[in-house]
DSSP file (Angstrom, degrees, kcal/mol; ACC not computed):
  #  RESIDUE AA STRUCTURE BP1 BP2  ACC     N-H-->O    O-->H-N    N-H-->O    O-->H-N    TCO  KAPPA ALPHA  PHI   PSI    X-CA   Y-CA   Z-CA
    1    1 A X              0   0    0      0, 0.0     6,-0.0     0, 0.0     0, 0.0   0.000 360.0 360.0 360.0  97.4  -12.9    7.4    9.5
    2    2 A X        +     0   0    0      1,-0.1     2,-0.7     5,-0.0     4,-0.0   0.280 360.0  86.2-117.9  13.3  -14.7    5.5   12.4
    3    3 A X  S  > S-     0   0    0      1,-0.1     4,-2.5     2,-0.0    -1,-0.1  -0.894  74.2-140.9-118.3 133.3  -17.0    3.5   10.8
    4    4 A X  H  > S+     0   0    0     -2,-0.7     4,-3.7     1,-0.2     5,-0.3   0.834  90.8  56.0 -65.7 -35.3  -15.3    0.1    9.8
    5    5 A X  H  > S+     0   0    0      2,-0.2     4,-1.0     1,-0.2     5,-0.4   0.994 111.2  45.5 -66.6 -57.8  -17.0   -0.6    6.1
    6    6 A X  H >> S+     0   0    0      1,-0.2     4,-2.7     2,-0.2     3,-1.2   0.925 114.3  47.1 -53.7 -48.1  -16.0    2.7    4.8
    7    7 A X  H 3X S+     0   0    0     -4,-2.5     4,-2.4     1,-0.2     5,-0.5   0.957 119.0  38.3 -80.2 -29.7  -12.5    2.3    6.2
    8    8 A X  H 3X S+     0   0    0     -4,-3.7     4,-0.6     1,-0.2    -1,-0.2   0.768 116.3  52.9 -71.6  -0.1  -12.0   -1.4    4.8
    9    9 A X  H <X S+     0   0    0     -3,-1.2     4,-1.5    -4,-1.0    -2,-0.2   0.637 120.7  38.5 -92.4 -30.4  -14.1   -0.1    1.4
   10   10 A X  H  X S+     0   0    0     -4,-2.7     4,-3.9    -5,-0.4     3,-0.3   0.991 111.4  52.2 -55.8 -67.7  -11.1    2.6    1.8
   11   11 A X  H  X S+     0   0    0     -4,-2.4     4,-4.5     1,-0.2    -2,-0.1   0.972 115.3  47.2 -39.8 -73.9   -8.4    0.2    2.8
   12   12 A X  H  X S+     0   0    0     -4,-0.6     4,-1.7    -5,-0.5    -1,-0.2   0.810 106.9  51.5  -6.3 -79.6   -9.5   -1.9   -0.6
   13   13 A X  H  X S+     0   0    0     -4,-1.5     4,-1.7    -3,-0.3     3,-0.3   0.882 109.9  52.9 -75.2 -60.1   -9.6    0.7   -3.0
   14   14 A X  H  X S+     0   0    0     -4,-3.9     4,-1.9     1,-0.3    -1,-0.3   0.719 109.8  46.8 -75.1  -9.5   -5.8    2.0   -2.0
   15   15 A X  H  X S+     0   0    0     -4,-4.5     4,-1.3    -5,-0.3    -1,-0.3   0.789 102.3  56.0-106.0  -2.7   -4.3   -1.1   -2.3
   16   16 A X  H  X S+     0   0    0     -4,-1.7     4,-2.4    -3,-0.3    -2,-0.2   0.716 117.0  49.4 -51.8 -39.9   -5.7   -2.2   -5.7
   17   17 A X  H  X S+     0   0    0     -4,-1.7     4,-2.1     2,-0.2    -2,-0.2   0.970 111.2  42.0 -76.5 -39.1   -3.9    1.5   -6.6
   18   18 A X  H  X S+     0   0    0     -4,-1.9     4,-1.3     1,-0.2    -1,-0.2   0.665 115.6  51.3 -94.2   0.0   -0.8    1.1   -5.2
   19   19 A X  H >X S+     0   0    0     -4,-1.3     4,-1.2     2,-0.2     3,-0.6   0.962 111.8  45.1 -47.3 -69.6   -0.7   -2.3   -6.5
   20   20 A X  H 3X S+     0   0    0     -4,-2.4     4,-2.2     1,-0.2     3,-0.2   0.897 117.2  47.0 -38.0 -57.6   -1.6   -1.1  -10.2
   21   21 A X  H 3< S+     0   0    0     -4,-2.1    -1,-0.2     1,-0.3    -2,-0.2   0.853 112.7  48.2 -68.4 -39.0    1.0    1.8   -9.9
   22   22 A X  H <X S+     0   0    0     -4,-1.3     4,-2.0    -3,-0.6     3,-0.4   0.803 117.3  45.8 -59.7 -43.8    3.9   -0.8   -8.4
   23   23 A X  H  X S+     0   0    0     -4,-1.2     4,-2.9     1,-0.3     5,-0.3   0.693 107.8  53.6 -88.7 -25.9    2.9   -3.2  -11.4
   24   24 A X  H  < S+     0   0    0     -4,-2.2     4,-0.3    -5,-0.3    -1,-0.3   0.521 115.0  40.6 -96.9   0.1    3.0   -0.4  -13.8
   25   25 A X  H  >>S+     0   0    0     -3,-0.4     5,-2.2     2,-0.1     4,-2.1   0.800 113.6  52.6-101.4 -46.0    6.9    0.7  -12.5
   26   26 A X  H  <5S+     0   0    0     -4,-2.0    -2,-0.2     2,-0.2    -3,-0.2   0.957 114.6  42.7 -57.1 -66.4    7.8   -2.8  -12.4
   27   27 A X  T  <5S+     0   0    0     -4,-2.9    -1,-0.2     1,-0.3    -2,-0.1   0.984 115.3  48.4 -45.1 -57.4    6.3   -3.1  -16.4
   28   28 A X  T  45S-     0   0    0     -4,-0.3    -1,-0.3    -5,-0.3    -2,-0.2   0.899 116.4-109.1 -69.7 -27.0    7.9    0.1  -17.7
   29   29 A X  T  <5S+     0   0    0     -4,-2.1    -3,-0.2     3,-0.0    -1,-0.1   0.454  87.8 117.7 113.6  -6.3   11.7   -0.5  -16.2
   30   30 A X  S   <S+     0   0    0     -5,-2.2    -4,-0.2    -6,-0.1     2,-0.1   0.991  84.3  19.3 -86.7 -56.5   11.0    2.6  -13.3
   31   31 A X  S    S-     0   0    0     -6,-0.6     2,-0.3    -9,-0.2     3,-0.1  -0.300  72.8-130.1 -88.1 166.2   11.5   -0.2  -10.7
   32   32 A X     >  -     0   0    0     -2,-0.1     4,-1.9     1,-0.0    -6,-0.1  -0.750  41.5-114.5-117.9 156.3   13.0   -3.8  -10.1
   33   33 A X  H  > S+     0   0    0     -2,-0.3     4,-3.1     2,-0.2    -7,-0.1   0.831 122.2  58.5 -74.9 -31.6   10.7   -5.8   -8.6
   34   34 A X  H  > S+     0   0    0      2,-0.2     4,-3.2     1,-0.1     5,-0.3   0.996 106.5  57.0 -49.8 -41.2   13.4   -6.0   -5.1
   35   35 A X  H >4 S+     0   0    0      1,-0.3     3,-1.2     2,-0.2     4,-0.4   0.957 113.8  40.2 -42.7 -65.6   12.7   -1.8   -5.4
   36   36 A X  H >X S+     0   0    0     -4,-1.9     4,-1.7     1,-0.3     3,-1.0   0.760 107.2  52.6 -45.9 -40.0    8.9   -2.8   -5.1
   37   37 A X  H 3X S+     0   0    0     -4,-3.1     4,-0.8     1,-0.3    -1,-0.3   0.904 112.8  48.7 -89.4 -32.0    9.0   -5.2   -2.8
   38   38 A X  H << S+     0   0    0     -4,-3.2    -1,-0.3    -3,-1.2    -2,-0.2   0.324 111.8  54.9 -73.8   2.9   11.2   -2.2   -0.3
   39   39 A X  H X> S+     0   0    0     -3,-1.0     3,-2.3    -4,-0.4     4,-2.0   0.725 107.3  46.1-103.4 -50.2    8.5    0.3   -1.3
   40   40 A X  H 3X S+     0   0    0     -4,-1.7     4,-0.7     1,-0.3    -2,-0.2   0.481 112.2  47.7 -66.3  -2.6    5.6   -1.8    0.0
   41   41 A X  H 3< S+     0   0    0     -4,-0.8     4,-0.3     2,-0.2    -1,-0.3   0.327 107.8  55.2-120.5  -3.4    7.1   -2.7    3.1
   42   42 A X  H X> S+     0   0    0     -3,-2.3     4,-0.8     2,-0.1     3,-0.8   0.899 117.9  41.1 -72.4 -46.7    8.2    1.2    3.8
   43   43 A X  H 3X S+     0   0    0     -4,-2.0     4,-5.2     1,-0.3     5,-0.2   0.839 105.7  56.8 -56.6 -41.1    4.0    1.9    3.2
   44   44 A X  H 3X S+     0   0    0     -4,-0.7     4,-1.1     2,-0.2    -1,-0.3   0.756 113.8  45.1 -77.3 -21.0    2.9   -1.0    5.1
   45   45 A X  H X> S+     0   0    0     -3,-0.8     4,-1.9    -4,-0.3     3,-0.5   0.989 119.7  38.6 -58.1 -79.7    5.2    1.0    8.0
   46   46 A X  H 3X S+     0   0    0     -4,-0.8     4,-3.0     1,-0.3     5,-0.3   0.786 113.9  51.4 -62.8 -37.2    3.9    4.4    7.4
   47   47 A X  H 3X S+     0   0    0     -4,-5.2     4,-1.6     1,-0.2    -1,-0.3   0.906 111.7  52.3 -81.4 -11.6    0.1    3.5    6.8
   48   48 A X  H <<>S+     0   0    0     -4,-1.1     5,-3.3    -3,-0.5    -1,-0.2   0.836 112.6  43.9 -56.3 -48.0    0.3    1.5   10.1
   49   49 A X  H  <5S+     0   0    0     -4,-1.9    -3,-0.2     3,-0.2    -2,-0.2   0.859 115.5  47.5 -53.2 -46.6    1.6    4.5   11.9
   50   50 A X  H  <5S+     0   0    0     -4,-3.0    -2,-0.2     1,-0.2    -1,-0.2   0.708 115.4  39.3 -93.6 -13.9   -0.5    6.7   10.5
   51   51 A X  T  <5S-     0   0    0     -4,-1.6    -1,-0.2    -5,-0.3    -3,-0.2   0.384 109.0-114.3-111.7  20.0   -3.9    4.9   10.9
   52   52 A X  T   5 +     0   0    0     -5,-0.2    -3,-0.2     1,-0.1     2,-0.1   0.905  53.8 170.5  81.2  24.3   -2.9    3.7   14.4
   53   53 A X      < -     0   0    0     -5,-3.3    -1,-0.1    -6,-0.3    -2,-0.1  -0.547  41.0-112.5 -73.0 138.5   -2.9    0.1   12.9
   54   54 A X        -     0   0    0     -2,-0.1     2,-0.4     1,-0.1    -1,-0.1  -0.412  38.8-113.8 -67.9 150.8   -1.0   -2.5   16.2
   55   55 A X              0   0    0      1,-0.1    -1,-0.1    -3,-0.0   -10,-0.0  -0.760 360.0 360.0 -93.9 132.5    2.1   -3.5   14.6
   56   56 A X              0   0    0     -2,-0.4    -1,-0.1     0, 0.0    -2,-0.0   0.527 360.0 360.0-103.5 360.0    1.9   -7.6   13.9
C-alpha cells in the first residue's frame, strides 16, 4: 500500500473498528477498561512493526 491516501483512508477505517469492538467489550463486561487500554498498546506495537511505522 504505497500510495499515502489509501493507506491513511485504511489507517482511518481500522481504528474506528477496533475502537467500536474495544467499546463494545468494555459495554458488555468482556473487558475492563485497564484490559483495553493493554490491548491497544499491544496493537499499536504490532501494527507499527508490521507496517514499518519508526517507533516514537
Amino acid at each position: 500500500m504505497r500510495d499515502p491516501d489509501a493507506r491513511a483512508e485504511w489507517a482511518a477505517r481500522f481504528a474506528r473498528t477496533v475502537a467500536e469492538e474495544i467499546r463494545a467489550g468494555i459495554g458488555s463486561g468482556a473487558i475492563t477498561a485497564a484490559e483495553a487500554e493493554e490491548l491497544l498498546a499491544r496493537v499499536r506495537v504490532l501494527l507499527d512493526q508490521g507496517l514499518g511505522a519508526p517507533r516514537a
